[in-house]
C-alpha positions in Angstrom: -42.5 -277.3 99.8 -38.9 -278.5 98.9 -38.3 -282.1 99.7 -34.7 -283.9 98.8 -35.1 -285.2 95.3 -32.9 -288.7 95.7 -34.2 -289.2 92.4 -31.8 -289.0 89.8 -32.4 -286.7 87.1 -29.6 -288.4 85.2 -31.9 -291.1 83.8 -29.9 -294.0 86.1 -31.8 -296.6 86.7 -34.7 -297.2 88.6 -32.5 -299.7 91.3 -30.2 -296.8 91.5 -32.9 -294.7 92.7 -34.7 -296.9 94.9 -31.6 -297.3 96.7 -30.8 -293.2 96.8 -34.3 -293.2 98.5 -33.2 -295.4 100.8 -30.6 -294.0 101.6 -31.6 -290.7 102.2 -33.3 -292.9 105.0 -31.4 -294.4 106.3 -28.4 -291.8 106.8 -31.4 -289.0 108.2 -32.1 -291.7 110.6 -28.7 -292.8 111.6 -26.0 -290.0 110.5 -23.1 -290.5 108.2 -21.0 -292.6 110.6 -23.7 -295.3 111.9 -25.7 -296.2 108.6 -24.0 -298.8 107.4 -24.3 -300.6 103.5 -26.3 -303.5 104.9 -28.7 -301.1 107.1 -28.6 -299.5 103.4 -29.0 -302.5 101.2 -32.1 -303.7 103.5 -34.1 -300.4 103.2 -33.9 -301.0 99.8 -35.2 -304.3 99.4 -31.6 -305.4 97.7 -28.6 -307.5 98.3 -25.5 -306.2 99.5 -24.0 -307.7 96.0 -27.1 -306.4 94.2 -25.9 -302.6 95.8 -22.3 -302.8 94.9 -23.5 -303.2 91.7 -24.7 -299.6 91.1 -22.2 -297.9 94.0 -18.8 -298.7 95.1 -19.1 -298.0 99.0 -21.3 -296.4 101.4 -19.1 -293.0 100.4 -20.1 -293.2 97.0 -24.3 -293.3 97.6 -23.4 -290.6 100.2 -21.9 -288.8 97.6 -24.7 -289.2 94.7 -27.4 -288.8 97.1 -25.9 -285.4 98.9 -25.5 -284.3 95.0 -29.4 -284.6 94.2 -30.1 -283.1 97.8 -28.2 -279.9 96.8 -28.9 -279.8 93.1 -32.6 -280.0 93.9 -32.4 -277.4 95.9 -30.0 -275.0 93.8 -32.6 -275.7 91.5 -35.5 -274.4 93.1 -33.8 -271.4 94.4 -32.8 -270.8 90.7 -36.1 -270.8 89.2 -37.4 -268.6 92.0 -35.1 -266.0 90.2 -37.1 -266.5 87.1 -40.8 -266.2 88.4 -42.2 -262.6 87.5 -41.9 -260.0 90.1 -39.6 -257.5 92.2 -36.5 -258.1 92.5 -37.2 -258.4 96.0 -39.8 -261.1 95.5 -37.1 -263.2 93.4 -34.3 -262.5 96.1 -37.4 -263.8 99.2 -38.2 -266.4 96.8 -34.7 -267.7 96.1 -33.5 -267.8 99.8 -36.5 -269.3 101.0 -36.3 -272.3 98.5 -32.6 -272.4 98.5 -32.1 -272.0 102.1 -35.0 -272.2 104.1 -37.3 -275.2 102.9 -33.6 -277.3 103.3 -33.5 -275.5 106.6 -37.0 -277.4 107.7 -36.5 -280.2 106.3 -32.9 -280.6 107.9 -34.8 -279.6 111.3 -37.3 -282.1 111.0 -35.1 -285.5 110.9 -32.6 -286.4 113.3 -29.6 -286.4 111.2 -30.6 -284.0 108.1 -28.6 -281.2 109.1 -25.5 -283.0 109.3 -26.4 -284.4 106.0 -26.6 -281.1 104.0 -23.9 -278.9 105.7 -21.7 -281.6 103.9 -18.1 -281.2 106.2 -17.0 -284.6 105.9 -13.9 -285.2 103.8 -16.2 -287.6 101.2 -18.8 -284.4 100.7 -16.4 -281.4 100.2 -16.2 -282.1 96.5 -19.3 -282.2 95.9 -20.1 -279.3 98.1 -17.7 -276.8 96.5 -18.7 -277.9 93.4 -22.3 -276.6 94.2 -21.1 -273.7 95.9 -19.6 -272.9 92.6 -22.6 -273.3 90.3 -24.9 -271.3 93.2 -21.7 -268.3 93.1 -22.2 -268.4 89.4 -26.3 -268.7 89.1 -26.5 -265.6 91.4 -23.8 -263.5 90.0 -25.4 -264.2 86.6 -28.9 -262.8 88.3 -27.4 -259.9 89.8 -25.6 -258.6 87.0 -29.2 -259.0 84.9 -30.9 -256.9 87.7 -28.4 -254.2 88.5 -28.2 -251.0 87.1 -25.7 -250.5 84.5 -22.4 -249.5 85.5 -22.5 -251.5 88.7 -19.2 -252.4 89.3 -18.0 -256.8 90.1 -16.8 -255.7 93.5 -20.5 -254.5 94.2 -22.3 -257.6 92.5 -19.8 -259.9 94.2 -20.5 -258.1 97.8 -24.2 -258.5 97.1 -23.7 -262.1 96.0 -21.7 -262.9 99.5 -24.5 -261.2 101.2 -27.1 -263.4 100.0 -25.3 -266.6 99.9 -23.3 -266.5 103.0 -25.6 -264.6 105.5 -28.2 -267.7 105.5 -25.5 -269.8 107.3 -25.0 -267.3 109.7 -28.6 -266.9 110.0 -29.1 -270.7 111.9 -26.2 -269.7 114.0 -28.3 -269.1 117.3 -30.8 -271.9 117.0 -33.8 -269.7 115.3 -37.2 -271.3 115.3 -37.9 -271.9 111.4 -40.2 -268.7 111.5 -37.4 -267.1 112.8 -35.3 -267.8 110.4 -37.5 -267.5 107.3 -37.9 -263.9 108.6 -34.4 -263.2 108.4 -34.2 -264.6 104.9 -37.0 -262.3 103.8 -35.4 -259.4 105.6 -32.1 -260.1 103.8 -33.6 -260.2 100.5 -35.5 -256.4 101.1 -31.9 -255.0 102.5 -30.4 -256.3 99.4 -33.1 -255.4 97.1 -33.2 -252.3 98.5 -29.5 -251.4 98.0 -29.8 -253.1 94.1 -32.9 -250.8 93.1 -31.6 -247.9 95.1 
């Protein structure tokens, strides 16, 4: 199952990580706007001093720790594409890593969700930026799976489909097997229309 990698895949250091771990603590436990460097700083087992060290401000760890959070899961919905399989089975496979492990992890802290729908002011870079690299990763799929002569309009219709439909999806409150269904149901309807 898809947990939030805080670990940097960057090679930082191993105090850099320890306090992304922490931090992915402490702001699931108190939101954005409560946690606090200090409450930060302590869960790490660091000074305040020794923190500023490796981050600027509480925006900053936000901001590499909401990066590892989304990369790790871009990731795993990417390399769904790649398993053997339908085309349905990749589409099921990406959406459920990409979107739905997030999904039940975000549903099973207190402040998760707030955490990974990234609308503060400090997280919209860094959101866009992996909107960007998830519209490119799926176009690139898409044109490797449909037919030749499929048009960009198509592609691109197929790509808002699958990327924007899962935020709709948690619109109503689903239960997580709810909404894991509706992924799965989005990736036969798409599937379907690709392979038809």
């Amino acid at each position: 199952m898809w947990q939030p990698d805080a670990v940097s895949e960057h090679g930082e250091s191993d105090r850099r990580e320890q306090i992304l771990v922490a931090a992915l603590e402490v702001f699931t436990s108190y939101g954005f706007n409560k946690a606090s460097v200090t409450d930060i700083a302590e869960a790490a087992n660091i000074s305040r001093p020794g923190l500023y060290l490796h981050f600027e401000n509480k925006e900053a760890i936000y901001a590499a720790m909401l990066e590892s959070i989304l990369t790790g899961a871009r990731t795993a919905a990417a390399s769904a594409l790649d398993e053997p399989g339908t085309v349905e089975s990749q589409l099921d496979g990406y959406l459920q890593r990409g979107f739905g492990d997030p999904a039940v992890w975000a549903l099973s802290t207190r402040h998760g969700a707030d955490l990974i729908e990234a609308k503060a002011g400090h997280a919209k870079p860094i959101a866009e930026d992996n909107a960007k690299r998830v519209r490119r990763d799926m176009a690139k799929y898409l044109e490797s799976v449909s037919p030749a002569g499929t048009d960009r309009a198509t592609i691109k219709g197929w790509s808002d489909l699958l990327i924007l439909s899962p935020i709709g999806f948690r619109h109503d409150n689903p239960t997580i097997q709810s909404y894991r269904k509706r992924l799965n149901r989005l990736a036969q309807t798409v599937a379907r229309d690709i392979t038809a």
